[in-house]
C-alpha positions in Angstrom: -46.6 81.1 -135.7 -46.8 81.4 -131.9 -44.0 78.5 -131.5 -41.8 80.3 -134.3 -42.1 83.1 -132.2 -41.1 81.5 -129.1 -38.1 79.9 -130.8 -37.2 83.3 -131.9 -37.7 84.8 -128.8 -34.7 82.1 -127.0 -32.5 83.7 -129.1 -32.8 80.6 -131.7 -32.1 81.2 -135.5 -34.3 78.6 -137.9 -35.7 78.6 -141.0 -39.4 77.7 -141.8 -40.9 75.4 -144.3 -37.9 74.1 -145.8 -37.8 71.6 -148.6 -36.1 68.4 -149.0 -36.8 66.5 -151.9 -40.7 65.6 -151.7 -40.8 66.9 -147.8 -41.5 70.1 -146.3 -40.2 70.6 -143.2 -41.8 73.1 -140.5 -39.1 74.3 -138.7 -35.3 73.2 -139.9 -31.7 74.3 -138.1 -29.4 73.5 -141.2 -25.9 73.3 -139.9 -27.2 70.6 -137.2 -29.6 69.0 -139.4 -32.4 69.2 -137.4 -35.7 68.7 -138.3 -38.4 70.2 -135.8 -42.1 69.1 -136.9 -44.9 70.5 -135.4 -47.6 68.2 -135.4 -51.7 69.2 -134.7 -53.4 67.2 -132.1 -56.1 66.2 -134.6 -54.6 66.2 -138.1 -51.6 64.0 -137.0 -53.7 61.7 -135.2 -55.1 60.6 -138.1 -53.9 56.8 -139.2 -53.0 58.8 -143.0 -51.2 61.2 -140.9 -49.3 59.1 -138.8 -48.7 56.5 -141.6 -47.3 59.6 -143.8 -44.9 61.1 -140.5 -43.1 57.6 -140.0 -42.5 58.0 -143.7 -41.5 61.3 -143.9 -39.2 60.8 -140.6 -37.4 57.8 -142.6 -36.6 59.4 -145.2 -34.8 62.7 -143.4 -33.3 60.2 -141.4 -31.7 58.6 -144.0 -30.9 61.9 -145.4 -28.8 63.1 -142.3 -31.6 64.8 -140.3 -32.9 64.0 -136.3 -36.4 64.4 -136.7 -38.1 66.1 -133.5 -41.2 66.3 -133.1 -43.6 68.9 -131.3 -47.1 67.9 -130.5 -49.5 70.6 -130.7 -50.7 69.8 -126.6 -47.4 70.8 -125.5 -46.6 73.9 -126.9 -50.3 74.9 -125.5 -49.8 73.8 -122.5 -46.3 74.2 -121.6 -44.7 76.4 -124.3 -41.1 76.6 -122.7 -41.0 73.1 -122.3 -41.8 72.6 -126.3 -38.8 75.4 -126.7 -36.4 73.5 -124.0 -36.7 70.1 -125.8 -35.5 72.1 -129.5 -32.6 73.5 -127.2 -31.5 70.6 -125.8 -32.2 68.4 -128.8 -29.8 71.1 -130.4 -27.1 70.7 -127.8 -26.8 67.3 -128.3 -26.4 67.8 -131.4 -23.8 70.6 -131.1 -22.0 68.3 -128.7 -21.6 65.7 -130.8 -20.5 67.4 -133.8 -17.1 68.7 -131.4 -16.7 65.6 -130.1 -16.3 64.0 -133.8 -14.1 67.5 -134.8 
């Protein structure tokens, strides 16, 4: 909730828990095709966990998607550098759709 909030708060339009096919995605910008995950510290630590995540990540890939992920420890610790890597993954994003326009 708090990161939501701080996406929100950098003037950043998303929508939350967004499916695609068997996947639920945390946090998705739909015209880029960005996928923002954010992971726990313990639950995505897990082997299941990070077994599951390289799956999931595959498949969105293959479906059009960047996959970014947000560990838990940096949003706690440095929450505007958890926002500043969604901006800039964004604007690479953005950049490269003109360029192929």
């Amino acid at each position: 909730k708090r990161f939501c909030d701080d996406l929100t708060n950098a003037g950043l339009e998303f929508q939350t828990q967004f499916r695609v096919g068997r996947w639920t995605i945390d946090i998705v910008f739909e015209p880029e095709m960005l996928a923002v995950e954010y992971d726990g510290d313990y639950w995505h630590s897990l082997p299941s966990s990070i077994k599951r995540d390289a799956r999931k990540d595959a498949d969105l890939r293959k479906k059009g998607f960047t996959v970014l992920r947000i560990p838990e420890r940096m949003h706690k610790y440095k929450p505007s550098d958890a926002v500043n890597a969604v901006a800039q993954q964004l604007l690479r994003i953005r950049k490269g759709l003109e360029n192929a326009s």
